[in-house]
SERO-4910 file (N, C-alpha, C, O; in steps of 0.05 Angstrom, whole numbers):
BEGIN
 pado doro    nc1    nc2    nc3   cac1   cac2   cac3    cc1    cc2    cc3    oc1    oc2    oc3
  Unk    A     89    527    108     62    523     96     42    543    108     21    548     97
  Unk    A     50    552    131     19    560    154     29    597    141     15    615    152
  Unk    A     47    604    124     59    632    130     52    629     89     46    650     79
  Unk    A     54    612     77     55    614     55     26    607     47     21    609     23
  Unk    A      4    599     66    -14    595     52    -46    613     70    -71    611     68
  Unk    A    -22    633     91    -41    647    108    -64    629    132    -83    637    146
  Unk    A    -50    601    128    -79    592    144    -62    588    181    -39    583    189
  Unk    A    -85    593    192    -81    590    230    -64    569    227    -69    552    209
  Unk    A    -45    564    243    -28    542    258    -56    518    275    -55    494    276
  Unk    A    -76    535    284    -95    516    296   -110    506    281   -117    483    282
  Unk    A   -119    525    262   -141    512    249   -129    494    216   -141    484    198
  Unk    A   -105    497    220    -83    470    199    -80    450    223    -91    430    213
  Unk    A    -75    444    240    -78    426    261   -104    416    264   -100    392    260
  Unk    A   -125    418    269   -154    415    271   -157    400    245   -162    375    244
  Unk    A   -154    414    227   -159    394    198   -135    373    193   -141    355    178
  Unk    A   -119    373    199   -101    353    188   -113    329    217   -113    305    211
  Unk    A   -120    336    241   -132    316    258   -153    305    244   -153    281    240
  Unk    A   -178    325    233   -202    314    220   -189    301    203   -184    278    209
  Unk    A   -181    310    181   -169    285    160   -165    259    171   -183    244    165
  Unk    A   -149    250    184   -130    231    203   -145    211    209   -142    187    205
  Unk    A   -169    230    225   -197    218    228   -210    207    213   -217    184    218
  Unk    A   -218    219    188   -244    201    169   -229    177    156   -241    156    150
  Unk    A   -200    180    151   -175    168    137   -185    136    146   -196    117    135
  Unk    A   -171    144    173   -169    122    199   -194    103    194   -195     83    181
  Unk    A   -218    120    214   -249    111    221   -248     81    202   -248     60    215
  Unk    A   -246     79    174   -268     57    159   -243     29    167   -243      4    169
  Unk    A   -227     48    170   -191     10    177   -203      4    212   -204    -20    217
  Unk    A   -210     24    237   -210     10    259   -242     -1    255   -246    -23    266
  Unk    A   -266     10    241   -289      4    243   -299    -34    225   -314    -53    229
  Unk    A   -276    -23    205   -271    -60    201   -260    -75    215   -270    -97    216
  Unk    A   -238    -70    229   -228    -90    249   -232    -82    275   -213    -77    290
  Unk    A   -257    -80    283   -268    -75    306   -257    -94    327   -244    -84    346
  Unk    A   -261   -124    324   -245   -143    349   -212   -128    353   -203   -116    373
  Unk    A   -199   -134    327   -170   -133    332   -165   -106    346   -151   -105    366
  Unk    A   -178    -83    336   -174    -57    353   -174    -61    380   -154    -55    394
  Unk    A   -201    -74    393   -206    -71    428   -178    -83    431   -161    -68    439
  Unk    A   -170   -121    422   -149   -122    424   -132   -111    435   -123   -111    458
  Unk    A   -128   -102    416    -89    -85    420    -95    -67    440    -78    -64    457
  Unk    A   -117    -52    441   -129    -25    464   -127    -32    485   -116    -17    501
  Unk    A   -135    -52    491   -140    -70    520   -120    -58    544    -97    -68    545
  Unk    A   -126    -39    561   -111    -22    588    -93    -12    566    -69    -15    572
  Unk    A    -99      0    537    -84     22    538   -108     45    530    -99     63    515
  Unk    A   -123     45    534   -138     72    531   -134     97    544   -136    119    533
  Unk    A   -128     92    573   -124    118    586   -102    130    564   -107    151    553
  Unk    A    -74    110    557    -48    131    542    -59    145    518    -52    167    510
  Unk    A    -86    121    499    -86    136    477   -108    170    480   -109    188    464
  Unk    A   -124    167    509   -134    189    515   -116    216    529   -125    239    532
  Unk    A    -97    209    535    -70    226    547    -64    240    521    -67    264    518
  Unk    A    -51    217    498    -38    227    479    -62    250    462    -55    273    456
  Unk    A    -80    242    458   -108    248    444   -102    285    458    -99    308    449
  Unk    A   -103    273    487   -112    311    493    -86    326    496    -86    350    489
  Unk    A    -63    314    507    -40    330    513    -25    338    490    -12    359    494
  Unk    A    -21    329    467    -15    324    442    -19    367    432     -5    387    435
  Unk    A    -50    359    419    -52    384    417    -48    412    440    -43    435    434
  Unk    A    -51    403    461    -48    415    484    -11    425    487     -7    445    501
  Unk    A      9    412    476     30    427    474     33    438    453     54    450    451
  Unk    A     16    439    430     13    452    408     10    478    415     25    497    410
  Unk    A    -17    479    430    -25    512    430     -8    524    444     -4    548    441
  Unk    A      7    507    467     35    520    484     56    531    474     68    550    485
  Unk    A     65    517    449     82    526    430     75    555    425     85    575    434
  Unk    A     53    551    408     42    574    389     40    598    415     55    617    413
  Unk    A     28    598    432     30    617    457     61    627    462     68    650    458
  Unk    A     79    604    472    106    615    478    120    630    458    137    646    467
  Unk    A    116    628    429    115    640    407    105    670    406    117    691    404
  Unk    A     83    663    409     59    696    411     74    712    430     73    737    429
  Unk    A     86    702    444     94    717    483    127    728    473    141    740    489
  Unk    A    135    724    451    160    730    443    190    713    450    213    722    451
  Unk    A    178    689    452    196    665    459    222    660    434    214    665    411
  Unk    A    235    655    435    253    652    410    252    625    404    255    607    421
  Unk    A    248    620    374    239    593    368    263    563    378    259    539    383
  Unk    A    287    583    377    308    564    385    308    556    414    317    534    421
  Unk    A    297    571    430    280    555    457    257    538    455    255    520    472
  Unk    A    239    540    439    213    529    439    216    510    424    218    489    436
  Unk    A    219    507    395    227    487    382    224    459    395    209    440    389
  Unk    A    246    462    415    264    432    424    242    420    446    240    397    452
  Unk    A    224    446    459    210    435    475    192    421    474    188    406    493
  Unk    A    169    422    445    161    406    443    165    377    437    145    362    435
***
């Protein structure tokens, strides 16, 4: 898709997050109680996953850029 439609690997990641986002927002903003809920001592993981997430993204795309062969990188993420 990112080779057939010319668009950045980051900035198709960035929007498919924003999407995800506005998607999401109106389902946790109605069930505001049940959200904290379920959240309750897990926030640090969903703030881990939140930053590290994309953060092996751009590692990929780097090990890529650096002339990594995809059949190494691939598996690592």
């Amino acid at each position: 898709m990112v080779k057939d439609l010319g668009v950045h690997p980051v900035l198709l990641d960035w929007c498919s997050n924003l999407l995800r986002f506005v998607l999401l927002a109106p389902l946790v903003l109605r069930n505001r109680d049940q959200v904290r809920l379920r959240m309750t001592g897990r926030w640090h993981l969903a703030i881990a996953v939140g930053l590290l997430s994309p953060l092996s993204y751009i590692f990929v795309l780097l090990a890529l850029d650096m002339g990594a062969p995809l059949s190494v990188v691939a598996p690592a993420r």
